[in-house]
C-alpha positions in Angstrom: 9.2 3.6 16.6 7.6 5.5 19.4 4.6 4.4 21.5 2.2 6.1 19.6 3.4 5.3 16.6 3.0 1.4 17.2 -0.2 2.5 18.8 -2.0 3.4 15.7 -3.2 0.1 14.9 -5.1 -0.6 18.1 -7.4 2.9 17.4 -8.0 1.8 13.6 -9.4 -1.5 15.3 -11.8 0.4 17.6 -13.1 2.3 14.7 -13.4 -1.3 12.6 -15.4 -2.5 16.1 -17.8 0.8 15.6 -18.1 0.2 12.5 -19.7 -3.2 12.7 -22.1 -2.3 15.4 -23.1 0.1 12.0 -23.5 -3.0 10.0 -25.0 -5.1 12.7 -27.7 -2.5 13.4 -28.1 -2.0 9.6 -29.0 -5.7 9.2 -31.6 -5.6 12.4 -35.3 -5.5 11.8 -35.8 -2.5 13.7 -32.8 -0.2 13.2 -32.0 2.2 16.1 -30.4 4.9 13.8 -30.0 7.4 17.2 -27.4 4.1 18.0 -26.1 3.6 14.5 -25.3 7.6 13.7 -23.6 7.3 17.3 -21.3 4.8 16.2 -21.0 6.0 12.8 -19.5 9.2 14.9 -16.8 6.8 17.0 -15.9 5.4 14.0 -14.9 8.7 12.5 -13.4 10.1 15.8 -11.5 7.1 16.5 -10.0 6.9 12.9 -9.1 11.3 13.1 -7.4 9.9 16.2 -5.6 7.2 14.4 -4.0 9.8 12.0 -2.5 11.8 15.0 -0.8 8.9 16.9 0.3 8.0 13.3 2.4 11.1 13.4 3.4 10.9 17.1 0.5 13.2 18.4 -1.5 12.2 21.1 -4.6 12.9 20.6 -7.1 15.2 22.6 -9.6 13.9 24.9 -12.5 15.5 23.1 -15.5 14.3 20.6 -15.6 17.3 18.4 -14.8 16.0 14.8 -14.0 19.7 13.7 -11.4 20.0 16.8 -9.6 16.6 15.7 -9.7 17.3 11.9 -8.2 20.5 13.0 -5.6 18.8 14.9 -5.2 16.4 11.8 -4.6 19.1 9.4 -1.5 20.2 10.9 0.0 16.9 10.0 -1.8 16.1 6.7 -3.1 19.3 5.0 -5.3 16.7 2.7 -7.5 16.0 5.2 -8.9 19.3 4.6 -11.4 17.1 2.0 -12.7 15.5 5.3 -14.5 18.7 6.4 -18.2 18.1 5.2 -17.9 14.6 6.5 -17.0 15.6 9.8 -19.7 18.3 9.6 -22.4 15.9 9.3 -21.6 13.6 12.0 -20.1 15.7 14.8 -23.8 16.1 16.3 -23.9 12.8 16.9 -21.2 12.3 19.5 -23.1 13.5 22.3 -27.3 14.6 21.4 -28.4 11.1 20.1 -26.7 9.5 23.2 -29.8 11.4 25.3 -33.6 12.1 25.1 -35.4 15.4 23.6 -35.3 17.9 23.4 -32.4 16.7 20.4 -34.6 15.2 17.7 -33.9 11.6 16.7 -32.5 10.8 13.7 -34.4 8.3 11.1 -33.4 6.5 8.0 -32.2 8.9 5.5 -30.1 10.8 8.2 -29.1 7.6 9.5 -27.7 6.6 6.2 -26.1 10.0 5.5 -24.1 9.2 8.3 -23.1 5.9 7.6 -21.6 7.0 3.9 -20.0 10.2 6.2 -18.1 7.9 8.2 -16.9 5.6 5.5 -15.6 8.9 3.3 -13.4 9.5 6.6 -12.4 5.7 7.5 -11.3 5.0 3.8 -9.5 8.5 3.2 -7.7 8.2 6.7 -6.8 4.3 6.3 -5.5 5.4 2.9 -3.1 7.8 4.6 -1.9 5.0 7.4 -0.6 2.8 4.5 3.1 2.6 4.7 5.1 4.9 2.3 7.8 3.6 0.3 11.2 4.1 0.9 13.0 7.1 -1.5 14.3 5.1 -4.7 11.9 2.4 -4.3 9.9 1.5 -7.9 6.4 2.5 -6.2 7.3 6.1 -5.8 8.1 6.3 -9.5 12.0 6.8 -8.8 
C-alpha cells in the first residue's frame, strides 16, 4: 500500500471535522450561514481529495471543486453525477471567507449547500468502501 493510499482515511476525517462545524452552526441560535456554506465547501473538497489519494493521486493544491471533480473523473468516470453538487458550492471556497462586494448567503442558500455537500460526501464515501476480492459471494461470482 502506497502512502497515499493509507492516507485516504486522514482527508475523509477532515471532511467528517467540516462537517460537524455544519451541524454545530446548524444547531446555534444565530447561524452564520457565510461560515456554514464555507465548510459545507471543505467538506466537499476534502472528500474529492479523498477519492484521488484513494487511487494514488495526489491531489492539487487548489479549491475549485470543478478542477478536483475533473481530476476525480479520470479515476472514477461516475463521479460525473457529482457535477451540480460541486457547481453549487464551489463559490464558497473563497467569496464567503471575505466582505462585499460578494453577497452573503442566508438560509435557503445555506441549506442548499449543506444537502450539496452531503450528495458529494455520501457518493464519494460510497466509492472508498473496500471492493471484494474476484470470486468472493458479494460480487455475485
Amino acid at each position: 500500500m502506497s502512502a497515499n493510499e493509507s492516507n485516504w482515511p486522514s482527508w475523509v476525517t477532515k471532511a467528517e471535522h467540516d462537517r460537524l462545524n455544519v451541524r454545530n452552526n446548524l444547531a446555534a441560535e444565530e447561524v452564520p450561514w457565510d461560515t456554514l456554506c464555507f465548510h459545507a465547501q471543505q467538506a466537499a473538497e476534502k472528500m474529492l481529495k479523498a477519492l484521488l489519494v484513494f487511487h494514488g493521486v495526489d491531489p492539487r493544491r487548489t479549491h475549485d471543486l470543478l478542477d478536483l471533480l475533473g481530476d476525480c473523473l479520470a479515476v472514477d468516470l461516475g463521479v460525473e453525477e457529482l457535477r451540480e453538487s460541486c457547481l453549487a458550492l464551489n463559490p464558497y471556497s473563497v467569496q464567503v471567507r471575505y466582505p462585499l462586494p460578494y453577497p452573503e448567503p442566508g438560509e435557503s442558500e445555506g441549506r442548499a449547500a449543506v444537502d450539496a455537500a452531503e450528495r458529494v460526501y455520501a457518493a464519494i464515501l460510497q466509492r472508498l468502501q473496500p471492493v471484494p476480492p474476484r470470486g468472493h459471494p458479494e460480487n455475485g461470482e
